[in-house]
N, C-alpha and C positions, 0 to 999 in steps of 0.2 A: 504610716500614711497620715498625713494633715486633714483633721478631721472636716473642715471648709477650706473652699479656694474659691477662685473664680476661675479657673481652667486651667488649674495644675496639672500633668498628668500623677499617675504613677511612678515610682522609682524604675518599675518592671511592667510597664506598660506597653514597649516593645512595638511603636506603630510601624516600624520596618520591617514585622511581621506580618503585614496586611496585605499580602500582594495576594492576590483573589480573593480578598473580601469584600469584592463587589458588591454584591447583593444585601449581604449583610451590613455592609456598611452604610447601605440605602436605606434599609430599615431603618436604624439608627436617627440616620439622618432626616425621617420621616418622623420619627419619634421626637426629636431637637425641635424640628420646625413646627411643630403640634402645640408644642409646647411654649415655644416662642408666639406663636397667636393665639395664647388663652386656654389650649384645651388639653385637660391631665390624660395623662396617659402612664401605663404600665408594661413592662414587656420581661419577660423571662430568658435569658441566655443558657440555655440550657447544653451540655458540653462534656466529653471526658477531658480529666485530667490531662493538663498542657495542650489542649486543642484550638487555644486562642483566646479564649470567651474575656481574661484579664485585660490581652492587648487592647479587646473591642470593646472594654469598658473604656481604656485610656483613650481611644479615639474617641467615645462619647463624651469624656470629659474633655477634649480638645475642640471637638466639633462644640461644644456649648460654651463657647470663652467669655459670650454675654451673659451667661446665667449663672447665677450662686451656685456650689453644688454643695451637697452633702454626702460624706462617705460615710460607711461602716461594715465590716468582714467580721466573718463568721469565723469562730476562733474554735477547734478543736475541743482545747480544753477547758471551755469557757460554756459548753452546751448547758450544764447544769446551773449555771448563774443566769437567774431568771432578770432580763430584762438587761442582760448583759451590752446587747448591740444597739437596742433602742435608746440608749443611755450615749451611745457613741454619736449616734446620728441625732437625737436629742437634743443635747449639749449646748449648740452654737442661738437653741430657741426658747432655752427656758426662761430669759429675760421677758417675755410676752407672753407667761404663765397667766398671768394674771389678767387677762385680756378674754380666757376661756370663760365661758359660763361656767356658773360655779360647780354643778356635780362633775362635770368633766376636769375643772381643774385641780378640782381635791383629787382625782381618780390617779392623772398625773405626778400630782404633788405629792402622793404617797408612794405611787411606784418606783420615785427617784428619792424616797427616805427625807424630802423637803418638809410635808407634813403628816400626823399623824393620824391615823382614822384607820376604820375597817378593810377586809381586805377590797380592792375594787373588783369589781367585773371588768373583763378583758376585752369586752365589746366595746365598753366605756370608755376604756382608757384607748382602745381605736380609733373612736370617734374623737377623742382630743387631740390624740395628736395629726389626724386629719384636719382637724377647727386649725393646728398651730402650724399644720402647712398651709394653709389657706391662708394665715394672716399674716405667715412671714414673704410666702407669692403675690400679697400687695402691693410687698416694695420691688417684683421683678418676676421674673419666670423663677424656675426653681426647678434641679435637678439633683434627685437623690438616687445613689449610686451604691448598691450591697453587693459583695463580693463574697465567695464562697458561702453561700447563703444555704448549702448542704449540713454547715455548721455550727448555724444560728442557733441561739437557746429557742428552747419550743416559746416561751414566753410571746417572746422580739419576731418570732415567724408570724404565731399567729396576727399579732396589733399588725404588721405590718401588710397581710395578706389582707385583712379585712379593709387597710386603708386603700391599698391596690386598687380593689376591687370596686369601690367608691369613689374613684378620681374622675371628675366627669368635667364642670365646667373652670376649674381652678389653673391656674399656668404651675401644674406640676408632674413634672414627670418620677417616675418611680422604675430603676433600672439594675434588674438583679443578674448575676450569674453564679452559677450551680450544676454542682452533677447531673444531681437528679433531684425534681421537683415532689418536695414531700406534699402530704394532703393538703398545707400551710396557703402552698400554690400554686393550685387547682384548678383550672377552671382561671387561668391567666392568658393572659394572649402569649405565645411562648415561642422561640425562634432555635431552632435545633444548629448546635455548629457543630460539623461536619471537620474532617481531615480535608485537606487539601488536595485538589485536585493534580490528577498525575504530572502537570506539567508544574505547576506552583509547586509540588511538591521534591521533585526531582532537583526544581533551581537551588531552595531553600535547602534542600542535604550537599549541593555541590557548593557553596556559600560556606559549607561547615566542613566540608574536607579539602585540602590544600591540594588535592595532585589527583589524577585520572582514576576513577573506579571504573570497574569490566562492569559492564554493561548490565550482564546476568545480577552480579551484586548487587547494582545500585535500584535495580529494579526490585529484587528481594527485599530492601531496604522499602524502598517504597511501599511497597505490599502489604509486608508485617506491620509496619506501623500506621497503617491506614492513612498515611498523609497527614497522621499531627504532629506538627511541629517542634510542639518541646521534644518529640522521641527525635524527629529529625536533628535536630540541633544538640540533644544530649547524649545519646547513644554510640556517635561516633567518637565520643570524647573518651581519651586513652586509649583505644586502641593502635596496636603499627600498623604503619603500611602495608603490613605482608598481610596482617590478620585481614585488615579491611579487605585488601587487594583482592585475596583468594576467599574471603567470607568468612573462614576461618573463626573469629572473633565474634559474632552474631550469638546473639542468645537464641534459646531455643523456644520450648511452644510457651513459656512463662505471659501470662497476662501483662500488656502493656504498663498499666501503672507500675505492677512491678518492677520491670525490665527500667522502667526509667528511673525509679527510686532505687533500685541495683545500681544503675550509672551514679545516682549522688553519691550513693555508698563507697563506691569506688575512687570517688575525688575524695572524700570525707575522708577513709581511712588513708589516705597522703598525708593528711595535715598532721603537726604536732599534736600530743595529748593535751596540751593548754590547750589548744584552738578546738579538740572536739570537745570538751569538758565546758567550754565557753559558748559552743554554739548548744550543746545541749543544755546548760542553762536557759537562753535565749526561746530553745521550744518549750520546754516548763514554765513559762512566763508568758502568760499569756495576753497583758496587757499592752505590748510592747512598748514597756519603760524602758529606756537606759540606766537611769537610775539606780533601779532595782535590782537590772543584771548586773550592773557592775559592783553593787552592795554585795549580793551574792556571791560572785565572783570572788570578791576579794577574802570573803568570808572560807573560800575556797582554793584560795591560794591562788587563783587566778591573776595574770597581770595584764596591763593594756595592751602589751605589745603582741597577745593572744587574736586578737582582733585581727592583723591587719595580714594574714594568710588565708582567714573565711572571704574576706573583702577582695583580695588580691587574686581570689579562686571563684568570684562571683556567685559566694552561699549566701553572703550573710553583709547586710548594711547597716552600722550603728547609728544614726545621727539625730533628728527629734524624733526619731520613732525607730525601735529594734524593726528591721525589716527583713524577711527572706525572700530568696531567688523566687522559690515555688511554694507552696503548701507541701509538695512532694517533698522539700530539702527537709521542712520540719519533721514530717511524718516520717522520715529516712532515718536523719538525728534521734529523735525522739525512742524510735520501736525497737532501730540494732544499740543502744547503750544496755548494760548490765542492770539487772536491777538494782543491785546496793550502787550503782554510780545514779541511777533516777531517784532512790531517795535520799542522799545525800542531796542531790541537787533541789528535790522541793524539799527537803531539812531547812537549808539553807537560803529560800527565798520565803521560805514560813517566818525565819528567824528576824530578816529583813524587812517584810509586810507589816504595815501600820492594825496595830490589834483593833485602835480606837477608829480607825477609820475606813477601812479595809476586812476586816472579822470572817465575813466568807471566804476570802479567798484565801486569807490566812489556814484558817482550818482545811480548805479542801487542799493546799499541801501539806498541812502534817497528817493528813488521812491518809496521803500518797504514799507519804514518809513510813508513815506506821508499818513494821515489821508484822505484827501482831496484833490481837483485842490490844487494846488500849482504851480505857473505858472514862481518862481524861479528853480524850478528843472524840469517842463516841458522844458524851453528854453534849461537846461545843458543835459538835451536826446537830444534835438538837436544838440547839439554840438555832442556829442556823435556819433550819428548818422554819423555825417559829415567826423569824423573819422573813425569810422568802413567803410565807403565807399572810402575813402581813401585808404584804407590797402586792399579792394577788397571785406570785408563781407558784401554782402548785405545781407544775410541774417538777419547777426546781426542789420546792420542799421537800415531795416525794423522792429525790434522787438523794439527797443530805440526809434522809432518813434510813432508804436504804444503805447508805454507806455507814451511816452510826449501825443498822445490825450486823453490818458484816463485822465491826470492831469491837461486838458486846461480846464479853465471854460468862458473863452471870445467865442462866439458861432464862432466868426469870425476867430479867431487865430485856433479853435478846428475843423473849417472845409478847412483849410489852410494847417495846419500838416496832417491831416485824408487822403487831395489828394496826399500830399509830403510821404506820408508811403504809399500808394497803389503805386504811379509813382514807389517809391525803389522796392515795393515785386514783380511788373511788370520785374524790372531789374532782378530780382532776380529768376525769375520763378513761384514764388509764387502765380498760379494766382487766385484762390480761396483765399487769404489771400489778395489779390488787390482789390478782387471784393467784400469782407466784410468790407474794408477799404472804399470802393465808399461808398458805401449803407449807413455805419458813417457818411461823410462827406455832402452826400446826406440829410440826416435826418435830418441835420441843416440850417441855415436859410443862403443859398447861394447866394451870390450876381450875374449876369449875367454872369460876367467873371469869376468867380468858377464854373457857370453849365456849362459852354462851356470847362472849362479847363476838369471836372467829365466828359463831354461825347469825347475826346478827347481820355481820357484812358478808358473808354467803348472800341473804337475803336480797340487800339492799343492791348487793352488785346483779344480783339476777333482775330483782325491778329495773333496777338505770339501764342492763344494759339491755332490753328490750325482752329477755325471758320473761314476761309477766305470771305465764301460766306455774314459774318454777318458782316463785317469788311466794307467794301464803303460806306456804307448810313451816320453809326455812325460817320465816321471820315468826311464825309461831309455835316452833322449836325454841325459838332464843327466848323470846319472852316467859315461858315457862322456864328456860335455866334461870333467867335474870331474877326473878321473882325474889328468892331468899335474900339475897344481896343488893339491890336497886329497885324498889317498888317503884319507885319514879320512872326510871327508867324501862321497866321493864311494863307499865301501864301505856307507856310513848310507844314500844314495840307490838304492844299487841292493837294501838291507834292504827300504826304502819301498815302490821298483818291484815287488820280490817281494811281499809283503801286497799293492800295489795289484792284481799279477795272480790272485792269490789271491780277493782280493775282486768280481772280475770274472767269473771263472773263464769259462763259455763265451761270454760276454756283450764278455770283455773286444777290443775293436776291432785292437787289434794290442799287442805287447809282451807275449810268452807266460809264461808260468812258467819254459818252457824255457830262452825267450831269455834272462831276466833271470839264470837259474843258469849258464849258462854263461858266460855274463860276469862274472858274480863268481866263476865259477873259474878264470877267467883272470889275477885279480888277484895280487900278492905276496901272502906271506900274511902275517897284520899279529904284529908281532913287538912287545911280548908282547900277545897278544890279550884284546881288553876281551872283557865281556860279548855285546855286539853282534854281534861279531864272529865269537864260535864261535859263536850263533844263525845268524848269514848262512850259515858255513860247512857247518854241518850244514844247513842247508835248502837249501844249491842241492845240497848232494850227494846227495840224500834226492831231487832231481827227475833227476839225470844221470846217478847210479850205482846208484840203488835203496837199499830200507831197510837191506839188511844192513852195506854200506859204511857208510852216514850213524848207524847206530844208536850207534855210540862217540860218535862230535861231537854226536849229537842229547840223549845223555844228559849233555856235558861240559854242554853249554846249558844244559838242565834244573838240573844242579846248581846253580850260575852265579847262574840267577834263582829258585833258590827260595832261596837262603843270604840271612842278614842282612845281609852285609856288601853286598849288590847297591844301589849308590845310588838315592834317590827321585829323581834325575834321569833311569834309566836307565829306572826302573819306569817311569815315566809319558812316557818317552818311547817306548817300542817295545808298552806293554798288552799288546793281545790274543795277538800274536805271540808273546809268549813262552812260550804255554801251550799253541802249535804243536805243540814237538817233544814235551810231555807227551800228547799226543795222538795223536799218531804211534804213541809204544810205549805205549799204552795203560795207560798210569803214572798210575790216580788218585790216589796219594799222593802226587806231585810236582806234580800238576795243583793239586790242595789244599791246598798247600803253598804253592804261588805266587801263588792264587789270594785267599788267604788272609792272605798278605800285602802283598800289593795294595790289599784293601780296607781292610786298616788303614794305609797309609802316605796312603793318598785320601782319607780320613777324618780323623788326622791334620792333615793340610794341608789341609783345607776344599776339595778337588781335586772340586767338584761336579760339573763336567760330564764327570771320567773317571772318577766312580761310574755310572752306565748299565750302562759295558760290566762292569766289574767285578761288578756286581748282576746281570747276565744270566749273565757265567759262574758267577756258585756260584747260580744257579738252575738252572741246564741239569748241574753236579755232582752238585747234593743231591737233585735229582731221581731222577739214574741210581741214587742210593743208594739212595732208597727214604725218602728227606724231604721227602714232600709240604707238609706241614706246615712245615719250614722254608723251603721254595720257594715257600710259599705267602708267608711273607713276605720275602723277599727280593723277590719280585714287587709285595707292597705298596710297600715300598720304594721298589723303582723307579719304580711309574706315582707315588709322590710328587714324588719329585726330578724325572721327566720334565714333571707337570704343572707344577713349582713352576719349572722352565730353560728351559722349551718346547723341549726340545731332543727329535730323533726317534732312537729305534732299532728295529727291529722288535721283536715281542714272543716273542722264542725261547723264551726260558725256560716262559713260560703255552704256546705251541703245546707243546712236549713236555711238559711237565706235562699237559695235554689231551689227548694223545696216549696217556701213558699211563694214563691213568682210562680213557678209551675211552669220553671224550663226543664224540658224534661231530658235534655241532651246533656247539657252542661250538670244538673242531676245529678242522672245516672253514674255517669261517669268519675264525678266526684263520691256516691256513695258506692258503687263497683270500689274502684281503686280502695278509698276506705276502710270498705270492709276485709279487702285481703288483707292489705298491711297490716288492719289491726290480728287478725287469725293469725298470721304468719308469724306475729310479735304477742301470742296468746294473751291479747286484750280482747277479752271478752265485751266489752263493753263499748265497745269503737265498734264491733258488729251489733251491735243491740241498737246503738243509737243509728247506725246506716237503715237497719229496719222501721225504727221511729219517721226519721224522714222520709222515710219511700212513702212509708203510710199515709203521710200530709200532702208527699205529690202526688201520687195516685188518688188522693180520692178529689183533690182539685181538679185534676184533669179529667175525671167522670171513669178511670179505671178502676170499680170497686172493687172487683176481685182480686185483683193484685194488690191493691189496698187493705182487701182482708187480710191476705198471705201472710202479708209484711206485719200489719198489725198484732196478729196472733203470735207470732213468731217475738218480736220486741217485748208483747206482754209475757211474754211466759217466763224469760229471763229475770232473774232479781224481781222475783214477785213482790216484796213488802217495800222496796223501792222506787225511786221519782221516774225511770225511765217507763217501766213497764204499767205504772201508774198514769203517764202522761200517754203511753198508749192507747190506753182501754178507750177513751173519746173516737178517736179513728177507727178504731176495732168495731165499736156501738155504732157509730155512722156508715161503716164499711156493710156487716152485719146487715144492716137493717134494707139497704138499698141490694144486695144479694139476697133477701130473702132468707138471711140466716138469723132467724128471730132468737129461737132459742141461744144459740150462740151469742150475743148480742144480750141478752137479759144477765146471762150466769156475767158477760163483762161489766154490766151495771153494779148488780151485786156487789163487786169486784171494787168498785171506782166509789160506790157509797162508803166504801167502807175509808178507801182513801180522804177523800172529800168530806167528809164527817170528821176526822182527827184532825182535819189542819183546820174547817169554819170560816175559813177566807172568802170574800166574796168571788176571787177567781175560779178558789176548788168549789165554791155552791155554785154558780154560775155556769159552772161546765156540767155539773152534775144534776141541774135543771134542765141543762138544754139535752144532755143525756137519754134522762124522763120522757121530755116530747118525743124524742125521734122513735121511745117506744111506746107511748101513748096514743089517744085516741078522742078523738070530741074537744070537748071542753077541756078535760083536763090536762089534754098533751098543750092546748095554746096558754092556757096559768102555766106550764111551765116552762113557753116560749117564754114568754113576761117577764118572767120573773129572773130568767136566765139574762135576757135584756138588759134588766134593771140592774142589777148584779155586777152585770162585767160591763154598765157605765161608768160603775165607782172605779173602776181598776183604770191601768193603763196598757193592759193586755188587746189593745184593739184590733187584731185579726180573728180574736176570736169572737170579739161582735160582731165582727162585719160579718164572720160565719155565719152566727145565732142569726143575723136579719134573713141571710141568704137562706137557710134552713127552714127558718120559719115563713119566707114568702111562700120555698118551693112547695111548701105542706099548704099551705091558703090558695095556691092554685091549684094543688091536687084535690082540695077541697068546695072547689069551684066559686071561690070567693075572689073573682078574679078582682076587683077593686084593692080589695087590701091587699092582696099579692103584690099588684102593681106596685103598691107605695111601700113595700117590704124591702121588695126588689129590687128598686129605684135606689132605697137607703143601701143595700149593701152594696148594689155595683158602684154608685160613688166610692162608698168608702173603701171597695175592694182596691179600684182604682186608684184612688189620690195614695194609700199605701203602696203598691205596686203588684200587688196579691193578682197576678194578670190570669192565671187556669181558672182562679176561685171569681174573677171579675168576669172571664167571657160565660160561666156557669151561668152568671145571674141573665145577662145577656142573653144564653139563648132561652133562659124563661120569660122574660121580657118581652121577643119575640113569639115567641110561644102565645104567650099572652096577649098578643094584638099589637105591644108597644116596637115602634121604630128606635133603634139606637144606636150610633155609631161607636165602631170600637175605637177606644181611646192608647194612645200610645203613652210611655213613660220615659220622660227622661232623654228625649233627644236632644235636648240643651249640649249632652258632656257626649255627646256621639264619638263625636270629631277628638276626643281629647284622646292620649295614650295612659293606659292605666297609671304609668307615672306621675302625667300630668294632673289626672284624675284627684291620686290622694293628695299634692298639693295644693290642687284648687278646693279640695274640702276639707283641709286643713287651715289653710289661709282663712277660707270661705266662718271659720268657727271662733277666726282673732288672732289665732296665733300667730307669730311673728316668723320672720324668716329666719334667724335662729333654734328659734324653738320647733319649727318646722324642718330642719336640720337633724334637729336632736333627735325630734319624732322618727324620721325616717332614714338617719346613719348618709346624712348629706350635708356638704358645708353649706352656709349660707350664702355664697356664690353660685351653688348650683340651684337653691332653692330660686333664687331671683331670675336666672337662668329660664328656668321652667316657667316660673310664671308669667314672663315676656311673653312666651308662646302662649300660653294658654290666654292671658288678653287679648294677642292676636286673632288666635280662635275665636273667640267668644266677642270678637270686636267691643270691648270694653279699654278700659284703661286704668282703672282704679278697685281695689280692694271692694268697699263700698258697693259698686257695679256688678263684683263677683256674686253678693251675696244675693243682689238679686238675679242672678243670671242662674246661679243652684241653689233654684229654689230649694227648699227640704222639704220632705214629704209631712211632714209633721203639720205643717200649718193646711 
């Protein structure tokens, strides 16, 4: 098949197959015409074998005779060659490589072996070659066309589903047909083809037999095969007149694929042994060369005149492309030859494959070839392997690793590979395919430091794959094996252990926090210590000796990873963890420092799937600052890359943002939902933090008792830690307005002791205004003041505007109604212009209370009108960035970005950039 046309069809396109595909062909033709005015579109053909879904792709390449099109088919034996299809349909656009921004075009440029670099993210390299449809739909509409797409490599599914999924304002159509739609694509607009209806059906079998069938038969005929086609059209082939006549000849209750891949069988075995030895070459080859076959071929004693009884029998087309009738004819050829005839045949196209230039596909037919261990072509799956993870397939790697252990017969080498293919499917996702990969390497005779390395990825696949609670014990099992043998490494595991117990917290099954820190202070101490290392040290000491010992190590950390010189290897191997110990001493300037640089070295390196957490934590910063506005998009942000990765994290950032507006709908709901998922996925800590934020909405809404509940409930979790730390304020304010003094005193206790190790003006600020809410006279308003004074120096402003709101309520309870006034006044502003709306109508109705008249203020009806979409681009835009880079930000070409923002000046009746920025406003100023 020609890999561009302009309205080529198919060889086996078959539009004389279309008589009742009315409906469908509407589609289609809805889809063309979409596309011809501008707007991309996707559609799924989804279909059994020989049911049409090919013909109607040829009609859509017919119907678009004005648009470019691009082909590329899912090749059997090609699932494992990562990036295999993408390369097909690729091909005609890589001259405008270099047109992409740059992280996206290196992302590219490496998956096609053009340049060299790490491995990419798969979201990234989506997102490029979406930018390289969009700029090749410059010069016209654009229709791309995939074919058995049941047989794509997982690589080329996923870039292409995520591109799918993203085609909004571009002139590009995206048009697949498939069995059955893998998770790849999900959630696509997707068109079921059906068998033919009885009367299409009936015509199209009588088309295909020469003389009368009896009624009863032909209707039988009809029946069993449900009205599709190719069974119509193939089934009656060799039978006689008598069998047909009387029915006689009819297979019985065999599955339709079958029944029709029995029929090719049955023309197959007519032909000369050259011509099957020749077509069975052609299905081992998957690139469909001529070239190649006929190398082989000859290597095989094969001659040309083999060819022309496949062609004259309608199996098989040589000409610029090896072509078959069906995927059925291949998969017919291919499964009934012998095996010593399949590997003689990939022998022989192994022999013929360029080493130098070709090297995987080489190997993965002398894999085929291989009778036995063969542990010169296990090593070259290795290599293999090394390469596909190079270019970003792990999947593929995974699958060339598995195949080097099937070929190892050293027990030691074959349980060595066995961990190195499960560690990849781990990378890969694959975690059922990791954990049948242990259980291999397991089954052999492991040496100490292979069982430590096997429980190790026990560990780490219970953490990925949402077993959190199973996750602590196993990763600190390994790190006690690793010890003797890898101090390094086995220091990094029990860093792991600690975050996995962390992430468990009451939830976690065994493997305590406790346990894990006293084991790593048991360790030497690592002489000169990396980064890693003072993070480990200061966190187990921070759980064994309390915050004042840990606060030196906790700050060496801090410094450590927020400096430039901290490598991208370190950042993005240890994240969230490292904004731990800024957390601890209540250090947002190192928090945002790190936090900050994170996101740019993730961004950078196209690091899509560890932009989530990075976007969660400067949403859940900018929030505490008082940037709704910018948390509003960072939270854009995020649900893009989450919908555009499918990958999950709870939604922290929006429950605190909600939290502190003090809607209590949108809330709840967000920390409801939250908190199961996280239980359900024994993260202890996704329910700790739901109870944190309840506590901040309820006690703005004036629900203190639910505000205690929650509060006590949060602090009691990971007592020597930031959540249950950052509790105790809510817990004392809750406390105190319930009447639960006592309660409320042992939480101060509690919060000095926090608040004294870190000396930050945020943790003495809180732990001033702590004091007042339990004091009394004079001394509780010194430590309004001071609390005031304190968290002016910061940029923590909602919890000034608190400390005013706090401190007025107490000066009116005080009957100092003057100074209340001007208390009050301060915070409902400030409550306001942040957006803090429960904790702003609070001061309000003391205001009133107080004698004063005040209208309630609304927030934010500028972007009313806009759709959350429009939303992050107008405050994306609204911050500088370009319409490319706006793009980039949110997994959209710069066509659509322009797109969007049309409307949204319309909205906003502006016309220019400039105009945006004053029309969203930011709450900052």
């Amino acid at each position: 098949m020609p890999v561009e046309n302009r309205g080529e069809t198919s060889v086996w396109g078959g539009l004389g197959r279309l008589r009742g595909r009315r409906a469908e062909c509407a589609v289609i033709d809805e889809l063309v015409a979409a596309v011809n005015s501008g707007s991309g579109r996707s559609l799924v053909l989804r279909g059994d074998a020989g049911v049409g879904k090919t013909a109607l792709l040829g009609y859509a390449v017919n119907k678009a005779s004005e648009l470019r099109v691009l082909h590329a088919v899912g090749v059997e034996s090609e699932m494992e060659l990562a990036f295999a299809a993408l390369h097909q349909l690729c091909t005609p656009m890589l001259d405008r490589l270099d047109k992409l921004p740059g992280p996206q075009r290196d992302a590219l440029g490496t998956v096609f072996g053009l340049r060299n670099g790490g491995p990419p993210d798969r979201f990234l390299v989506g997102l490029a070659v979406l930018s390289l449809l969009s700029e090749l739909a410059d010069e016209g509409p654009l229709l791309c066309v995939v074919d058995d797409a049941q047989w794509l490599d997982r690589a080329s599914a996923q870039v292409l589903g995520i591109v799918a999924r993203r085609l909004m304002a571009e002139p590009v159509g995206l048009l697949f047909a498939t069995r059955g739609s893998g998770p790849e694509l999900l959630a696509l607009p997707e068109l079921e083809i059906q068998g033919l209806r009885r009367g299409e059906a009936r015509a199209l079998l009588d088309s295909a037999v020469r003389f009368v069938l009896d009624e009863r038969v032909r209707n039988r005929i009809v029946a069993e095969t449900g009205g599709n086609p190719l069974a119509l059209l193939e089934l009656p082939r060799g039978l006689t007149v008598a069998q047909l006549a009387g029915g006689f000849g009819l297979l019985g209750a065999q599955a339709l694929p079958g029944r029709i891949e029995d029929s090719f069988l049955a023309r197959i075995g007519r032909l000369p042994e050259q011509t099957r030895l020749l077509l069975l070459i052609a299905a081992a080859e998957s690139v469909g060369d001529p070239l190649l076959v006929w190398r082989a071929a000859e290597r095989l004693g094969v001659g040309a005149t083999a060819a022309s009884s496949a062609e004259a029998e309608g199996l098989l087309v040589i000409g610029a492309r090896v072509t078959f009738r069906h995927p059925l004819v291949r998969s017919a050829v291919y499964r009934s030859a012998s095996p010593q005839d399949r590997r003689a045949v990939h022998l022989a196209l192994a022999e013929v494959t360029d080493l130098a230039i070709d090297p995987d596909r080489r190997v993965w037919h002398l894999a085929a070839a291989a009778t036995g261990p063969d542990e010169s072509v296990a090593a070259e799956l290795d290599r293999s392997s090394g390469r596909a993870q190079a270019r970003g397939g792990l999947a593929a790697a995974a699958a060339f690793l598995q195949r080097s252990v099937a070929l190892t017969g050293d027990l030691t080498a074959r349980a060595d590979r066995a961990l190195a293919a499960a560690q990849v499917s781990l990378h890969a996702g694959e975690f059922e395919s990791a954990l049948g990969l242990l259980a291999t390497g397991e089954a052999g005779a492991l040496d100490e430091f292979q069982r430590a390395r096997a429980n190790l990825l026990h560990g780490q696949i219970a953490f990925a794959s949402g077993h959190g609670s199973d996750a602590p014990p196993l990763l600190l099992k390994a790190a006690k094996q690793l010890e003797p043998f890898d101090l390094e490494l086995a220091r990094e595991t029990y860093l792991d252990a600690w975050g996995a117990a962390l992430f468990a917290g009451r939830l976690a099954t065994a493997g305590s926090l406790r346990e894990a820190s006293r084991a790593a202070r048991a360790l030497p101490p690592a002489d000169p210590p990396r980064p890693s290392d003072l993070l480990l040290d200061g966190l187990a000491t921070l759980v064994t000796e309390g915050r004042t010992a840990a606060a030196p190590l906790l700050r060496r950390a801090t410094s450590a990873f927020a400096a430039d010189e901290i490598s991208a290897a370190d950042n993005f191997r240890w994240g969230w963890l490292t904004t731990v110990p800024a957390n601890v001493l209540w250090d947002e300037q190192s928090w945002n420092a790190i936090n900050v640089r994170q996101l740019r070295s993730a961004r950078a390196a196209g690091a899509l799937a560890r932009l989530p957490i990075d976007l969660t934590a400067l949403a859940i910063l900018v929030t505490w600052r008082g940037g709704f506005t910018e948390a509003e998009a960072a939270i854009a942000e995020l649900d893009a890359v989450i919908e555009a990765t499918e990958t999950h994290i709870a939604p922290y950032g929006a429950m605190l943002l909600a939290a502190f507006r003090g809607r209590a709908v949108e809330a709840s709901a967000l920390m409801t939902t939250g908190a199961e998922d996280a239980a359900a996925g024994g993260q202890g800590i996704g329910v700790q933090y739901a109870d944190w934020a309840s506590a901040i909405l309820f006690n703005g809404l004036g629900r203190y008792q639910e505000a205690l509940t929650a509060a006590r409930q949060a602090s009691a979790d990971t007592p020597g830690l930031f959540l249950s730390a950052w509790s105790l304020p809510e817990l004392i304010e809750a406390g105190v307005r319930c009447g639960e003094t006592r309660l409320a005193a042992g939480a101060l206790e509690r919060l000095v002791e926090a608040t004294g190790a870190a000396g930050t003006d945020w943790a003495l600020g809180i732990e001033a205004r702590s004091h007042a809410l339990l004091g009394k006279g004079k001394i509780a308003e010194g430590f309004y003041l001071e609390a005031i004074d304190r968290l002016q120096r910061t940029r923590i402003r909602p919890e000034l505007a608190r400390t005013h709101l706090l401190y007025g309520e107490w000066l009116r309870r005080e009957s100092r109604r003057v100074d209340a006034r001007g208390q009050l006044r301060i915070a409902h502003t400030l409550l306001s212009t942040i957006g803090m709306e429960a904790f702003a109508d609070r001061a309000r109705r003391e205001l009133l209370s107080n004698g004063e008249t005040i209208s309630k203020r609304s927030v934010g009806t500028e972007r009313d009108e806009l759709t959350p979409q429009e939303q992050r681009i107008a405050l994306l835009a609204r911050d500088g960035l370009s319409n490319p880079e706006v793009g980039a930000r949110l997994f959209l070409s710069p066509r659509t970005v322009e797109w969007h923002l049309r409307k949204v000046f319309a909205k906003l009746a502006i016309s220019s950039r400039k105009e945006l920025r004053e029309a969203i406003r930011t709450a900052e100023t």
